[in-house]
C-alpha positions as CSV (number, residue, x, y, z in Angstrom):
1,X,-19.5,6.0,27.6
2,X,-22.4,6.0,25.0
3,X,-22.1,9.2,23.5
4,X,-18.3,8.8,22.9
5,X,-17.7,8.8,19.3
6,X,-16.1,6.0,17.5
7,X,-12.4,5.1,17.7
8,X,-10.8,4.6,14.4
9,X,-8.1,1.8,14.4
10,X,-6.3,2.1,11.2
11,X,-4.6,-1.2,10.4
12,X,-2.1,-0.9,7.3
13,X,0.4,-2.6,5.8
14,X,3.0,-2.4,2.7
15,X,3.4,-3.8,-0.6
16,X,0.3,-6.2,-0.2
17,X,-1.4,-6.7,-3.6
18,X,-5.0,-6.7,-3.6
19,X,-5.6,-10.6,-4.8
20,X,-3.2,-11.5,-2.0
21,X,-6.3,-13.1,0.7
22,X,-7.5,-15.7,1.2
23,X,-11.2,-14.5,0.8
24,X,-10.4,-13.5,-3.0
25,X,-9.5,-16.9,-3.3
26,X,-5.7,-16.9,-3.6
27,X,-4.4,-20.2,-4.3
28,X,-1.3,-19.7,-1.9
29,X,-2.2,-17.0,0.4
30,X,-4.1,-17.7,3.7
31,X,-4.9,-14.8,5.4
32,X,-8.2,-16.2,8.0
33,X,-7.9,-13.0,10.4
34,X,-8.6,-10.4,7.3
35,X,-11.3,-12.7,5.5
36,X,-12.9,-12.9,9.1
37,X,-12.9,-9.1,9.2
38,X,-14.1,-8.6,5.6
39,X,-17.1,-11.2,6.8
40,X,-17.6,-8.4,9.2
41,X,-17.4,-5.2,7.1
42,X,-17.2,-3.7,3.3
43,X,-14.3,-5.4,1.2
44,X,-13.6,-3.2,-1.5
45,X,-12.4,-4.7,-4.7
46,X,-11.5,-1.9,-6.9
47,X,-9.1,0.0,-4.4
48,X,-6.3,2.1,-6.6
49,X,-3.3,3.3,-4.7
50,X,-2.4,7.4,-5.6
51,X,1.6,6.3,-7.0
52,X,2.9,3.1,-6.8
53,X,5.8,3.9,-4.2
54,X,5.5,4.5,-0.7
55,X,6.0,7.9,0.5
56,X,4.0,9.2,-1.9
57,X,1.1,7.0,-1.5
58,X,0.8,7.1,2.9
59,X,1.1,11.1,1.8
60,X,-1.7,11.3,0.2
61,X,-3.7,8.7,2.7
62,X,-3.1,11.0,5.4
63,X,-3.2,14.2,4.0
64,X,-6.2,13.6,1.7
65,X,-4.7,14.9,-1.9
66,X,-3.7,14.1,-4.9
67,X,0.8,13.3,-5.3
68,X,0.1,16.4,-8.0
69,X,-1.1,18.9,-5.3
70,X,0.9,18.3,-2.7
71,X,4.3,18.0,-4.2
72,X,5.5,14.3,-3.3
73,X,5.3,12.0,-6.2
74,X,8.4,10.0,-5.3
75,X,10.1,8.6,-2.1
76,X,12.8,11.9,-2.9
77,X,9.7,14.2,-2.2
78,X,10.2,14.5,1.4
79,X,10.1,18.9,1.1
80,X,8.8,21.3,-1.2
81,X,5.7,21.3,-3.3
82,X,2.7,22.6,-0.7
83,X,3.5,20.1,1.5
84,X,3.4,22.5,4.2
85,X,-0.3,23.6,3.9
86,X,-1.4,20.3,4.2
87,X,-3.7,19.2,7.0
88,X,-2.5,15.7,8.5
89,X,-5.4,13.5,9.5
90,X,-3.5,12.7,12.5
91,X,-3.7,16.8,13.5
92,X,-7.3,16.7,12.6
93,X,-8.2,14.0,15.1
94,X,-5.9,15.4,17.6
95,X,-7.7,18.8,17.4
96,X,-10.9,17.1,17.5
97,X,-9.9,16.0,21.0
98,X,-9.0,12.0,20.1
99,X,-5.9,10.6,21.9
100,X,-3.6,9.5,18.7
101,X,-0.8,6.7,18.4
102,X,1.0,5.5,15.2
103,X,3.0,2.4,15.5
104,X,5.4,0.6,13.4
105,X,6.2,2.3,9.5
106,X,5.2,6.0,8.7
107,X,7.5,6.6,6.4
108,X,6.3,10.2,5.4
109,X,7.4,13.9,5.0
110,X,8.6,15.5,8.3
111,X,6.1,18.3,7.6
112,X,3.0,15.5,7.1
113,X,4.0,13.5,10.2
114,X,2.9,15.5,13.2
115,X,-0.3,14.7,15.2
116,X,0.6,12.3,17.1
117,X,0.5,12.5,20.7
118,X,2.4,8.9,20.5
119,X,4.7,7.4,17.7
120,X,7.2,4.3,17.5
121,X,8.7,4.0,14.3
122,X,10.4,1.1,13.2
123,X,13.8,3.3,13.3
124,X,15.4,5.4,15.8
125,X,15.2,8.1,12.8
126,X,11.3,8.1,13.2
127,X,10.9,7.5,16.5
128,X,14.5,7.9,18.5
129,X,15.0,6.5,21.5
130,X,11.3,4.4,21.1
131,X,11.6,2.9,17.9
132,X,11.9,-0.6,17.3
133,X,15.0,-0.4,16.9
134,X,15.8,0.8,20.0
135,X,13.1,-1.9,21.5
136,X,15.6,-4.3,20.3
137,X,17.9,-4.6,23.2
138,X,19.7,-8.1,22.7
139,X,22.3,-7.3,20.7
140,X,21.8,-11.0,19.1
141,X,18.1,-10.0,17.9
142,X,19.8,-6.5,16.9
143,X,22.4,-8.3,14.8
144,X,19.7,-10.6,13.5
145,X,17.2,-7.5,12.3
146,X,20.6,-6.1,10.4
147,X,21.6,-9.5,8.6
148,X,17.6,-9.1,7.6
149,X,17.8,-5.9,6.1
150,X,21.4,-6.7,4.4
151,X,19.1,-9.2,2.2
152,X,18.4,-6.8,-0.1
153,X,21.1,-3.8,0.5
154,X,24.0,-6.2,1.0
155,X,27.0,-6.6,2.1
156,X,25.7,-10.3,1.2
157,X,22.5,-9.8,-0.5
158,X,19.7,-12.2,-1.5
159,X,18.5,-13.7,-4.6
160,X,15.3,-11.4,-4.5
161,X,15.9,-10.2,-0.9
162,X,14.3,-13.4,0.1
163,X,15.6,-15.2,2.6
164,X,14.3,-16.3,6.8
165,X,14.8,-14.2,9.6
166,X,17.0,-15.5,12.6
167,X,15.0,-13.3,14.9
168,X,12.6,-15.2,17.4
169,X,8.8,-15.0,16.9
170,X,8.1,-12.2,19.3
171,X,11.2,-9.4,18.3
172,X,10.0,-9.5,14.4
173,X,8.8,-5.7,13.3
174,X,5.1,-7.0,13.2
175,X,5.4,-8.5,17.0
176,X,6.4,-5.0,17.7
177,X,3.9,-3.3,16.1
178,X,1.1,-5.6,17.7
179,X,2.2,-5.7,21.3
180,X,2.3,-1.6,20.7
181,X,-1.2,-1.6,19.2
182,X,-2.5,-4.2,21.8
183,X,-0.9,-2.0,25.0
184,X,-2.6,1.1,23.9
185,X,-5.5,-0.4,23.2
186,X,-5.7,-1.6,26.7
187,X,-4.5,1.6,28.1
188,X,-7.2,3.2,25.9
189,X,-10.2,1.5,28.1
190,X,-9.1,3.4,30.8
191,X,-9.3,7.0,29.2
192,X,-12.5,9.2,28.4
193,X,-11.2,9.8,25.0
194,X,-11.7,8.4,21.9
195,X,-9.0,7.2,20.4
196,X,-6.9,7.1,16.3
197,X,-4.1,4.7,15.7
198,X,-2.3,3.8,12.9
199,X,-0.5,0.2,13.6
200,X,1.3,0.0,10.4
201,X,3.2,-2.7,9.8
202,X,6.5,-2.9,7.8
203,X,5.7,-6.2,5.7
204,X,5.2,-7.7,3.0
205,X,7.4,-5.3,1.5
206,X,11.0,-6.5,0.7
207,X,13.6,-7.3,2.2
208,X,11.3,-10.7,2.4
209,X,12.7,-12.1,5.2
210,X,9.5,-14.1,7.3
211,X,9.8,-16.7,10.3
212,X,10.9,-20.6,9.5
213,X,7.7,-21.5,10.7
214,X,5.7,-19.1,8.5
215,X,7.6,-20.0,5.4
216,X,7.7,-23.8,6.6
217,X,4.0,-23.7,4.8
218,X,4.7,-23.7,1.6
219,X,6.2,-25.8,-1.2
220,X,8.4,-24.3,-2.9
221,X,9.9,-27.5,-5.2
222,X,8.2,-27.0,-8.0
223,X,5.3,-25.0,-9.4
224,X,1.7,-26.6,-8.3
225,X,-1.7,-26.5,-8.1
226,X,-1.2,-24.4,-4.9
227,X,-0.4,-24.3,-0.8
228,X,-4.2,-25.6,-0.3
229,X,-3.7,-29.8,-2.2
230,X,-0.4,-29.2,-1.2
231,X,1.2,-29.6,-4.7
232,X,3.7,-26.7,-5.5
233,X,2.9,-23.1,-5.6
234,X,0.5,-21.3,-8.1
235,X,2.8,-20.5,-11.4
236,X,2.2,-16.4,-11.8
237,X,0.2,-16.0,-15.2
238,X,2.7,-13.8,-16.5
239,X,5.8,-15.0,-15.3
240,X,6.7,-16.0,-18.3
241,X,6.1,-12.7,-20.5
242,X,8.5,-11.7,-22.8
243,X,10.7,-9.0,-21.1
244,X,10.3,-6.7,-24.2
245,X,6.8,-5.8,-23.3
246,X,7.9,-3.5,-20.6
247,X,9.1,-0.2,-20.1
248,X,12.6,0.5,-19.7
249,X,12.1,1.7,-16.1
250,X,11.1,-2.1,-15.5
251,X,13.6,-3.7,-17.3
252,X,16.4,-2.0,-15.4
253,X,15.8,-4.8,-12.9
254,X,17.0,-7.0,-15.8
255,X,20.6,-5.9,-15.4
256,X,23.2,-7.7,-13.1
257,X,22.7,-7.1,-9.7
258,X,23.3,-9.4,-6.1
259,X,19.6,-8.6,-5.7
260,X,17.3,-7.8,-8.1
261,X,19.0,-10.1,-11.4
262,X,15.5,-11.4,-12.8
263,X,18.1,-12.6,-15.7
264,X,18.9,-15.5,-13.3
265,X,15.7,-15.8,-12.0
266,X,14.3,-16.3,-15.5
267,X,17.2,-19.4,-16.0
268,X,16.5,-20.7,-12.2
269,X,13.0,-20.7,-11.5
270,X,13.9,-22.0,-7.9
271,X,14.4,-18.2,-6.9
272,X,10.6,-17.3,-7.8
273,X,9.4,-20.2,-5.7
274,X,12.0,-19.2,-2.7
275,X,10.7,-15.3,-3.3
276,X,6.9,-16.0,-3.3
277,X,7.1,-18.1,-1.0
278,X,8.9,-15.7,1.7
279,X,6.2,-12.6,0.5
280,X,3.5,-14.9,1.6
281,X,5.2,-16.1,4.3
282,X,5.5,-12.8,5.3
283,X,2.2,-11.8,4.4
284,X,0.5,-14.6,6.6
285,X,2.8,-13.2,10.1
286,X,0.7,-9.8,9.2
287,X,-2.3,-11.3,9.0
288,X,-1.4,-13.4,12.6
289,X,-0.6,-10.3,14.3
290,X,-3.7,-8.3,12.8
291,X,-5.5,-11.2,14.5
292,X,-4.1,-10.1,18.1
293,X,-4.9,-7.1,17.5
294,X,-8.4,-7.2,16.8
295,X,-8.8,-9.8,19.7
296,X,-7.3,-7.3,22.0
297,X,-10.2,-4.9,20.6
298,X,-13.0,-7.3,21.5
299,X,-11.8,-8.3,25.0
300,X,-11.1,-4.7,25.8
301,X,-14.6,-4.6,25.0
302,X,-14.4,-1.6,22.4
303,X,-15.0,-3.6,19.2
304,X,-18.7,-2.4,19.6
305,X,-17.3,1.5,19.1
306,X,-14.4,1.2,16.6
307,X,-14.1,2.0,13.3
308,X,-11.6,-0.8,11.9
309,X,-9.8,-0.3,8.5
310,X,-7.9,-2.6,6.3
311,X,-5.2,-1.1,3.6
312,X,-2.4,-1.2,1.8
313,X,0.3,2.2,0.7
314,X,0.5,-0.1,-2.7
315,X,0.6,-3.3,-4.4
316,X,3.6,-5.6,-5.5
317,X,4.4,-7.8,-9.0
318,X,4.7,-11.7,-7.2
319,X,6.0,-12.3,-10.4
320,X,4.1,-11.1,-12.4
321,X,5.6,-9.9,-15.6
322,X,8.3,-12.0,-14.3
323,X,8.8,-9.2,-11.6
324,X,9.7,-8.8,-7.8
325,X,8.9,-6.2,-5.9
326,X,6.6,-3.3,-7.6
327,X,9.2,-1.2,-9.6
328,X,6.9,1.7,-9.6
329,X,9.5,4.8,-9.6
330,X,9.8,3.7,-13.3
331,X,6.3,3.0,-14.3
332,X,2.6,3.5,-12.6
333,X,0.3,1.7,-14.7
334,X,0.3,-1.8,-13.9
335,X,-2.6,-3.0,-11.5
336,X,-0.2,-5.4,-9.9
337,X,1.0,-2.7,-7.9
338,X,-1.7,-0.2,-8.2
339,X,-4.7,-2.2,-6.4
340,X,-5.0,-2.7,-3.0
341,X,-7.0,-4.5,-0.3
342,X,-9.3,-2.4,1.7
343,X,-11.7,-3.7,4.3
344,X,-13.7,-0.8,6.4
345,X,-15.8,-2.3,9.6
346,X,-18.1,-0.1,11.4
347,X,-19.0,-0.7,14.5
348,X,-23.0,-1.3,13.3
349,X,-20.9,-4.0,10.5
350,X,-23.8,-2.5,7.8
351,X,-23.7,-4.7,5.2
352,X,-21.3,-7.4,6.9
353,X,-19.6,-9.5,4.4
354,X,-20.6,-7.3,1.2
355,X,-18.5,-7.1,-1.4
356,X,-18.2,-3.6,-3.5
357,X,-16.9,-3.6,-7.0
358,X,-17.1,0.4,-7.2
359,X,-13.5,2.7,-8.0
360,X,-12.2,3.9,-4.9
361,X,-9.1,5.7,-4.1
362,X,-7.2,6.0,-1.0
363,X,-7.3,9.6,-0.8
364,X,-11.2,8.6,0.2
365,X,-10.1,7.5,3.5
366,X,-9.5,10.9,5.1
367,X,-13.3,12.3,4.3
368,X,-14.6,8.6,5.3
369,X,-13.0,8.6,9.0
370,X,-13.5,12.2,9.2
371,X,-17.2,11.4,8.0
372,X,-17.9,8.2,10.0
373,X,-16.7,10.0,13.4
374,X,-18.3,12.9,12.7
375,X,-15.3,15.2,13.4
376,X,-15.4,18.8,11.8
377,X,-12.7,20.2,9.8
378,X,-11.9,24.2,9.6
379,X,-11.4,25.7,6.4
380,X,-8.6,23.7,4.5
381,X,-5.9,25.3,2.4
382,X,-6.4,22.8,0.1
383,X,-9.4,20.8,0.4
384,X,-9.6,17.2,0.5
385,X,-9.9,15.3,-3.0
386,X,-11.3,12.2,-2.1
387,X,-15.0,11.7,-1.5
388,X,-16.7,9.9,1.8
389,X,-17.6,6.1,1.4
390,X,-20.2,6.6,4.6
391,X,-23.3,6.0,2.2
392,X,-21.7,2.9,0.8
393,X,-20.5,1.7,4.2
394,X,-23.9,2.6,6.0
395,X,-26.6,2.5,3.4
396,X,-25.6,0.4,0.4
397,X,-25.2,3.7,-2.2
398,X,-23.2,3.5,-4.8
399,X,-19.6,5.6,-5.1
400,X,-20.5,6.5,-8.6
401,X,-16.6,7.1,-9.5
402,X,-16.1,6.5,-13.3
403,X,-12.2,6.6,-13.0
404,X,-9.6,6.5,-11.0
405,X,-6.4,8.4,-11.3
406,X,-2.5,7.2,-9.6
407,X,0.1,9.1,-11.0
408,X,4.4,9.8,-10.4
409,X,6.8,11.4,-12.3
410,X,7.3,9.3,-15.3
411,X,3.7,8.1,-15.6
412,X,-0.1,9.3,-15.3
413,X,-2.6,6.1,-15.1
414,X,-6.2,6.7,-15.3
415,X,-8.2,3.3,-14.3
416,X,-12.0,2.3,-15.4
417,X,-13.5,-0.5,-14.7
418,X,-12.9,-1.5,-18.2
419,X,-9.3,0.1,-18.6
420,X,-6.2,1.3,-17.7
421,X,-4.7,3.6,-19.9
422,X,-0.7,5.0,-18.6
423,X,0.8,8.6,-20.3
424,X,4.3,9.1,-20.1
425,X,5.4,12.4,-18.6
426,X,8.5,14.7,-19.5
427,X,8.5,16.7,-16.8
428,X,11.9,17.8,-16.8
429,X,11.2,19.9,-20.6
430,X,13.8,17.2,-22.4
431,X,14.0,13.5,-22.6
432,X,16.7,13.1,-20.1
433,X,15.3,9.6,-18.7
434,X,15.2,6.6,-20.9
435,X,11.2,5.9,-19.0
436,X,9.8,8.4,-20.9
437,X,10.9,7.0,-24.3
438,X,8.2,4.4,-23.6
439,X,4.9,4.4,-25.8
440,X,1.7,5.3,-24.1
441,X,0.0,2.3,-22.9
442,X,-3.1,0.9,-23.0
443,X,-4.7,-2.5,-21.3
444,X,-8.4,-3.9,-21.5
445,X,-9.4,-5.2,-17.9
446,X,-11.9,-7.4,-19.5
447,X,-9.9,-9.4,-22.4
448,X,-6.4,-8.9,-20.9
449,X,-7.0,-8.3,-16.6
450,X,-2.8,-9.8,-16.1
451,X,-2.1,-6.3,-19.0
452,X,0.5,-8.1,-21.5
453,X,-1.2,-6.3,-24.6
454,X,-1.0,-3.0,-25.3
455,X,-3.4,-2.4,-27.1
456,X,-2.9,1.9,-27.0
457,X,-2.1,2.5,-30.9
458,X,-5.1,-0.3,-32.3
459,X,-7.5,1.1,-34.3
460,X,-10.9,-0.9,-32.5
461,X,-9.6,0.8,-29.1
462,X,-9.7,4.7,-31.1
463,X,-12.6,6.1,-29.3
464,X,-11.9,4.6,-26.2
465,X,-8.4,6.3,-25.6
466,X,-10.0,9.2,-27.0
467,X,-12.5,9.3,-23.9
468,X,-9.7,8.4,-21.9
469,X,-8.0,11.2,-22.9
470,X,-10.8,13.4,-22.7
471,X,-11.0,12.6,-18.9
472,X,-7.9,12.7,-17.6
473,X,-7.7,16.0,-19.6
474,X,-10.6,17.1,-17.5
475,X,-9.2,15.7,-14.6
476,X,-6.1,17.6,-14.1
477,X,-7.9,20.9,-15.4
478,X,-9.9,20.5,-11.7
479,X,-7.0,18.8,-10.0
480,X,-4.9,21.6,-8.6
481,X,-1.1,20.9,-9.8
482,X,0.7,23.7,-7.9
483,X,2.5,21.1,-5.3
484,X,3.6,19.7,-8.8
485,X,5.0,22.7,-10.1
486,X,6.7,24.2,-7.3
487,X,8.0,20.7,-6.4
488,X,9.3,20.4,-10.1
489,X,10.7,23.7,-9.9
490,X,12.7,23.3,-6.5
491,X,14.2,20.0,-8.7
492,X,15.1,22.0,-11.7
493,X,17.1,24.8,-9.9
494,X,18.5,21.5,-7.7
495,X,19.8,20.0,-11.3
């Protein structure tokens, strides 16, 4: 089948910083299937997530916009906005004539999520009756799955959600997302069609809850030089930072709580240690699984005419700031959870094992695979705000981006290479939300990359928040806001 166009096998996970592999030289983290494909492909080290939270972020993957034209810039923006004149890249490769399957977490608006000639969600809410859920038929590994999502919404919590699984190797969510994947893969080889799947898989995202054997690996009795001599794991730069540095949407994860008390954290140091260690741990099963799945590819024998992505919805703190998890529904600034790993193989692998420091934005997916398979859209209601990485992937060119922007209710972040600079947003006309009583902040990438110093109000840094300004202002003039508005309007006659 020569002429066939390419597959596109989208492989994507959640909460994964970008520093998190191997291949960027993580001290902790080994992740030998994804450095093997970035060897292969185009790692891109400058990736910036569209909001920090979930929903959001997959909605504006797979519809190609902007959180402030479509309407969703929280996991509560599920209706409204234009979210209904969106195109889904899943309908655009199903009218293009491509078999599609999505497999594992979707997580997006009912109106976003259509496409699919196939889907298994992780819950019979997504996907009833095929879910993995459902796919869990011993009641024992059903019981097991609860106790692990119980870590972090109780009855009996978690210090940081973190804590093993008692579910067997092959019934985790990632097993099921991978023996999915790998099954239509192999069904695939039999069918005159190319072929789009999304194997997305649920972890490292909380509640951290890996196998034994996984989080077996590391040592978590005192703070080291790393997994690799064996000696402890890697201290997070930050971890010590004085608390006052961050917004008050952050420090609400301060106050009591069974789960999320970084007060106690910050007196036992032992619950860091058990909490990174169970996000890598968890980290590392992905990366095993992703490792099936591309082995399935080559023996199926249609490696040679796949498109294979790499990415993340967003990123996560590992302690950083003295954080779990990312926080982001009360902040959007910090790079912890605004970067994230993005590895795009062709089937040529042009410029195999290059690494491209160039601003991209996840909204540039949708025009790239559209692009790279050389599938036609019809005239969009809204047209597609990212721009096609094709020329970087096939011919070396540069993106040419000079910012990126990533933005939710409470705060806008523009992101140079240089800087990141966050506004505060009052959306609702008062100051009803302690977030937005937060100064606007400012971070230089090159003299502060881990962002303890806001440096917004210094006198030196003048002319650069002015350009800042200046863009972001020119940004949003361009960047059509109605999803925004109406969205903000549905809330208002809500309240």
């Amino acid at each position: 089948m020569p002429d066939m166009p390419p597959n596109i096998l989208l492989l994507f996970s959640d909460q994964h910083r970008a520093d998190a592999l191997s291949c960027d030289g993580h001290p902790d983290v080994l992740t030998p299937n994804l450095d093997r494909l970035a060897a292969q492909g185009v790692r891109f080290a400058n990736a910036i997530c569209q909001d920090g939270v979930c929903i959001p972020s997959r909605t504006s993957v797979m519809t190609g916009l902007y959180p402030r034209t479509s309407g969703c810039l929280s996991n509560a923006d599920t209706e409204g906005g234009l979210l209904h004149q969106t195109y889904p890249m899943a309908q655009a490769f199903t009218d293009a004539g491509y078999t599609t399957a999505a497999y594992g977490k979707r997580h997006l608006p009912a109106v976003c999520d259509v496409g699919w000639a196939e889907h298994r969600g992780y819950n019979a809410e997504e996907s009833s009756g095929t879910s993995y859920e459902d796919w869990l038929t011993d009641p024992a590994h059903a019981a097991a799955w609860q106790r692990d999502w119980q870590a972090e919404w109780g009855p009996a919590p978690a210090p940081f959600a973190s804590r093993p699984t008692n579910l067997p190797a092959n019934r985790t969510i990632e097993a099921f997302v991978a023996d999915c994947t790998i099954d239509f893969i192999r069904q695939a080889t039999n069918e005159n069609q190319p072929f789009f799947c999304w194997s997305s898989f649920y972890r490292p995202h909380q509640p951290y809850t890996p196998l034994p054997e996984y989080l077996a690996r590391f040592d978590t009795s005192h703070w080291g030089a790393g997994r690799r001599e064996d000696d402890g794991l890697c201290m997070p730069v930050t971890l010590r930072e004085d608390p006052s540095h961050l917004p008050p949407g952050v420090l609400a994860h301060y106050a009591d709580s069974d789960t999320w008390d970084v007060g106690a954290a910050r007196a036992d140091e032992q619950i860091y240690r058990d909490y990174l260690a169970c996000y890598y741990a968890c980290m590392e099963e992905v990366d095993h699984h992703i490792g099936r799945i591309l082995r399935a590819l080559s023996e199926a024998g249609m490696a040679n005419n796949t498109i294979v992505i790499y990415a993340s919805d967003h990123g996560e703190f590992a302690g950083a700031h003295g954080m779990p998890e990312k926080a982001a529904s009360g902040h959007n600034v910090y790079l912890d959870s605004l970067r994230v790993p993005l590895i795009i193989r062709t089937p040529e692998q042009h410029a195999a094992g290059r690494l491209c420091d160039d601003l991209i934005e996840l909204v540039d997916l949708y025009p790239t695979v559209i692009d790279l398979a050389g599938v036609d859209l019809p005239d969009l209601n809204l047209p597609l705000a990212g721009r096609s990485l094709q020329p970087a992937l096939t011919e070396n060119a540069p993106v040419k981006r000079d910012y990126c922007i990533s933005e939710n209710w409470a705060q806008c972040a523009i992101v140079t290479k240089e800087h990141v600079m966050g506004i505060w947003q009052n959306p609702y006309g008062q100051l009803r939300d302690q977030r937005h009583l937060h100064p606007n902040m400012l971070f230089d990438r090159n003299t502060d990359p881990h962002q303890t110093t806001n440096v917004y109000d210094a006198p030196v840094y003048q002319k650069v928040r002015a350009q800042l300004h200046a863009d972001l202002e020119a940004w949003q003039g361009r960047t059509p806001g109605t999803g925004r508005q109406q969205r903000l309007e549905d809330l208002m006659v809500q309240q």
